[in-house]
MIKOL-253414 format. One record per residue: residue in one letter; x, y, z of N, C-alpha, C, O in turn. Coordinates in pm, whole numbers, plus 50000, padded with zeros to 5 digits. Layout:
% MIKOL-253414
AXYZXYZXYZXYZ ...
% end
This chain:
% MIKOL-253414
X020704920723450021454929523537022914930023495023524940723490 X023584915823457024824918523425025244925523294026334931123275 X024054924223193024034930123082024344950523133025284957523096 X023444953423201023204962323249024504971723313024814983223286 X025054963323396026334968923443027564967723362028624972623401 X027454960323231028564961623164028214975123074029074983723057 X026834976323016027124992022975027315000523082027975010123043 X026935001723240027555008323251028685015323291028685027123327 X030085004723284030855000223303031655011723200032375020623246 X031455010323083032055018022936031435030122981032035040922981 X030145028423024029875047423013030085056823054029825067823008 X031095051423244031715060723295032925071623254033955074523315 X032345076623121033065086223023034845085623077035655076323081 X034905099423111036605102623144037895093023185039045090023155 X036205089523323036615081423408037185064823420037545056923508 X036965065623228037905049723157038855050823109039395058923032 X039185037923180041175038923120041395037722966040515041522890 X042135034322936042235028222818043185015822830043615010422932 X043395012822699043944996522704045484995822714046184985822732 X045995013122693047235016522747047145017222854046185020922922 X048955010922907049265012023029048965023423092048935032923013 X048705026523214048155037923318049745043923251050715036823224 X049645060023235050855064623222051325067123386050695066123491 X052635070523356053525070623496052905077823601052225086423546 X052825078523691052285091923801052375106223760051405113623776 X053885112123690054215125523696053305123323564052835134623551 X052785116023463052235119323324050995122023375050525131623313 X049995116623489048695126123537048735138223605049365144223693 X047445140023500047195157423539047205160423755048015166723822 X045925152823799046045153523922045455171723910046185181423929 X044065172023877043835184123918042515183523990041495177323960 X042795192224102041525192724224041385208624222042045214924304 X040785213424158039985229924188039435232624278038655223924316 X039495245824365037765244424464036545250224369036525257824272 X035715244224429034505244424411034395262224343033895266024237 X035115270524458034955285824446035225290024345034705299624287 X036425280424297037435288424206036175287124023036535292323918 X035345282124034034545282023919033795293623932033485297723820 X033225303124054033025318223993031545320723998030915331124019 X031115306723969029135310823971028685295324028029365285124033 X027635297024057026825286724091025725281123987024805287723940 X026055265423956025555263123880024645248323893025215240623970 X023115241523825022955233323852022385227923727021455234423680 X022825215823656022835213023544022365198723518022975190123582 X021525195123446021165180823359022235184523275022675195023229 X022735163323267023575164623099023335151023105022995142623187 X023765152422936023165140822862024585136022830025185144722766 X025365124222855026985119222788026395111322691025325105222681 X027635113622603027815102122494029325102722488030075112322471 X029625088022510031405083722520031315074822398030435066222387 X032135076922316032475075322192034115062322233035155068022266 X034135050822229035715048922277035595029722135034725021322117 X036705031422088037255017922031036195013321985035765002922035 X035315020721858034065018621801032675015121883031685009821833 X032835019222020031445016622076030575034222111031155044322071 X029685035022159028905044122207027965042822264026945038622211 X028055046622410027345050622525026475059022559026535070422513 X025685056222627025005073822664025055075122827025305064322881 X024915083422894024665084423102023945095823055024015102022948 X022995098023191022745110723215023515114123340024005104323394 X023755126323403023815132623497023055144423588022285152123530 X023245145623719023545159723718024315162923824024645156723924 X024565174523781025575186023821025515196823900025305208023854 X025685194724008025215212724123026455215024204026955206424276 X027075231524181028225232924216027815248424266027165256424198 X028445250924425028445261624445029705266424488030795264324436 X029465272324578031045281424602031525271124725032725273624735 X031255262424810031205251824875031615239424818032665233724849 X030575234124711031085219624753030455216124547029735224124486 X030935204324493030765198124393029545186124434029575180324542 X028305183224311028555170524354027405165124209026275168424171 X028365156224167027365152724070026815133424081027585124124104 X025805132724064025205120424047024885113623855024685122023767 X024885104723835025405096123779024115089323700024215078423757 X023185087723628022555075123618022205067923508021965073723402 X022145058423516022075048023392020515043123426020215040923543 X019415041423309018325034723304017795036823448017285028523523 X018025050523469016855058223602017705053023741017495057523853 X018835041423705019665039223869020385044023830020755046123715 X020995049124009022325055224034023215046824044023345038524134 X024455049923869025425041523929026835052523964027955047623945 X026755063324001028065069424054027095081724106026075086824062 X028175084524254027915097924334029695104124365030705099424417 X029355115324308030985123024376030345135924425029355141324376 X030965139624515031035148824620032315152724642033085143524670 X032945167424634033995172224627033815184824725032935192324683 X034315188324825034385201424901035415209024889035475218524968 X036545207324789037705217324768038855213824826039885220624821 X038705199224904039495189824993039405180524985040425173725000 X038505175924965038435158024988037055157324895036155165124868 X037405143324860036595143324731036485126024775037375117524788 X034745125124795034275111924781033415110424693032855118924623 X033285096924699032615088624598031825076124583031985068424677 X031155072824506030155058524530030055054124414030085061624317 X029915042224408030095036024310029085021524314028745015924418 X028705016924165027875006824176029094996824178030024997324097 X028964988124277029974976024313030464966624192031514960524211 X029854965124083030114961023971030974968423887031734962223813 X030954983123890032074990723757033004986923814033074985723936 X034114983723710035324979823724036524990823770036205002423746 X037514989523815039115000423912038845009823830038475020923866 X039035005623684039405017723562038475031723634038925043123646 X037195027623673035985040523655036075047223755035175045523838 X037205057623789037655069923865037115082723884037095091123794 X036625084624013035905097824036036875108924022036535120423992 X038155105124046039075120424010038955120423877038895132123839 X038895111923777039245114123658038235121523613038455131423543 X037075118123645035275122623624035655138323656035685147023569 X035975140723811035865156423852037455162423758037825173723790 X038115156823677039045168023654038905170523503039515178723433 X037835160523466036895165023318035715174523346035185181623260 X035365173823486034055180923456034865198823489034595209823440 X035925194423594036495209623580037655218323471037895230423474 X038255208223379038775214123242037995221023168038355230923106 X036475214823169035145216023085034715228723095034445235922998 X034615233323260034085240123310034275255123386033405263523406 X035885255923424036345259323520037135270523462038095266023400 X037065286623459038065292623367038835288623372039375281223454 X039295296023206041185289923190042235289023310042925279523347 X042065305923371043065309423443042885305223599043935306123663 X042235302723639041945293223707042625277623737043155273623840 X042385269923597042885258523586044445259423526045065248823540 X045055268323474046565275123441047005273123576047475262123606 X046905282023659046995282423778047525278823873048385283423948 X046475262523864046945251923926047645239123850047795228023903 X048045242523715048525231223648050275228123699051075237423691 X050615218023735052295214423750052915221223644052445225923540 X054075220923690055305221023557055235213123495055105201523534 X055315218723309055285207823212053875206923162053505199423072 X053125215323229051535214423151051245225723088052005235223076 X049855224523038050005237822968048525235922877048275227622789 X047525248322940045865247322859046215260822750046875269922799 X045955261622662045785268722549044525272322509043765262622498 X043995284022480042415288022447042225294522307042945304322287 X041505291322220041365295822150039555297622134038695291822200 X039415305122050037415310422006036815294521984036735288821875 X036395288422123035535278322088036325265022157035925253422158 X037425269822205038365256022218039475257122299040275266522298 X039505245922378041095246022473041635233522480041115222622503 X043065237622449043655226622442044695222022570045405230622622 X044745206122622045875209222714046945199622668046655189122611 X047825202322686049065198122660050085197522798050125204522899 X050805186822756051775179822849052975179322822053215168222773 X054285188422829055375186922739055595189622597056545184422538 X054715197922537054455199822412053595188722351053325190722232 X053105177322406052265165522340050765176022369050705184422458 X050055174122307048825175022321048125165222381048135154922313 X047435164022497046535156322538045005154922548044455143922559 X044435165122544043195168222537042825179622468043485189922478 X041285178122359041035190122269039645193522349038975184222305 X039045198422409037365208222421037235216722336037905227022327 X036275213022256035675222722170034065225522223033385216622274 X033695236022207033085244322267031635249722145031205261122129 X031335241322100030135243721934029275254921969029035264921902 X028725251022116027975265022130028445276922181027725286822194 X029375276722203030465289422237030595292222406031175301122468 X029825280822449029725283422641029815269022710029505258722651 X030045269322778030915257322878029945251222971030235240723029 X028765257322989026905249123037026365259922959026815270222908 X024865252022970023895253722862024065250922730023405256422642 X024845243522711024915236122568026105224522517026695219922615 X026405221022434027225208522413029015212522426029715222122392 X029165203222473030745204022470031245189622436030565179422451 X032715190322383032885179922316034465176622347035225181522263 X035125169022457035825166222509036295155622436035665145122428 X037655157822365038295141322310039905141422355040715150522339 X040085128922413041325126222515041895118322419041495107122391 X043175126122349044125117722272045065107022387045555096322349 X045165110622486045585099322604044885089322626045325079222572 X044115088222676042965072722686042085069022533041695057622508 X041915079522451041795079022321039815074722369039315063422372 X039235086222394037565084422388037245100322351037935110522361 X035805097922300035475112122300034145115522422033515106022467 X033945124522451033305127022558032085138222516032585149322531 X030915139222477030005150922434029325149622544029075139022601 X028925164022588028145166822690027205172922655027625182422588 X025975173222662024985181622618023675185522783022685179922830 X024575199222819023905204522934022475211622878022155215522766 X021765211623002020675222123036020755225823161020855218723262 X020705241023146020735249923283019465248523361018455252323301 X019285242923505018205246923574018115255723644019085261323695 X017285258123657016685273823758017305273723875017425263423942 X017655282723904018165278924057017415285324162017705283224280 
% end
């Protein structure tokens, strides 16, 4: 079991710190979207692989978001170890009592909505001093002119196929490999 919860400890993708200090408050993004502001309703299997300081992980998930409410579940070896639930206000969460502070449900929901969420949308709501950039396949966000995060986009769409999230800030890479379910 303890074996067990230390992978999945690392696999809570986004949602790990790194071995750098937490940057200051004003250096986090701090982004909460509504649910609405993503445009369609969607309900998704994905497959993670977190790439961080020569190790690699895998989680599955899934993902069901309507014009209401977020909420994705979490699981490692068929248990649930994370539940978030987001209504466009308040955003809870569950957690297996073993992952360690680092493994953050905001951090989780503001990867799954960079990933996901149009540009202009997430422009939008970014503070002063931020700044997402799009290019054919890819968005970048940046903080002050630093670059902080690259999504690249291989299959050219943001569900139903892989996306590939790498955080020059916490320094992991993040691949997602969705499938659309029926709704």
């Amino acid at each position: 079991m303890r074996t067990l919860i230390v992978i999945l400890a690392s696999l809570l993708l986004a949602a790990c710190a790194s071995t750098r200090p937490d940057p200051a408050p004003s250096a986090r993004l701090h982004l909460r979207l509504a649910p609405a502001a993503l445009g369609a309703e969607i309900s998704l299997q994905q497959h993670l692989t977190v790439e961080r300081e020569g190790r690699t992980d895998q989680l599955d998930t899934v993902l069901e978001i309507d014009a209401a409410q977020l909420d994705l579940v979490g699981l490692a070896f068929g248990q649930r170890v994370m539940t978030l639930h987001y209504d466009g206000h308040e955003l809870t969460t569950w957690r297996h009592f073993m992952l360690p502070a680092q493994v953050q449900g905001e951090d989780v929901l503001q990867d799954v909505q960079l990933t996901l969420w149009p540009v202009d949308s997430i422009r939008a709501a970014l503070p002063a001093g931020w700044e997402l950039r799009e290019s054919e396949g890819q968005r970048t966000l940046l903080q002050g002119g630093e670059t902080i995060a690259v999504i690249d986009y291989p299959d050219r769409k943001a569900w139903g196929g892989r996306v590939i999230l790498t955080n020059l800030r916490y320094r992991y890479k993040l691949t997602i490999q969705s499938v659309v379910n029926p709704q």
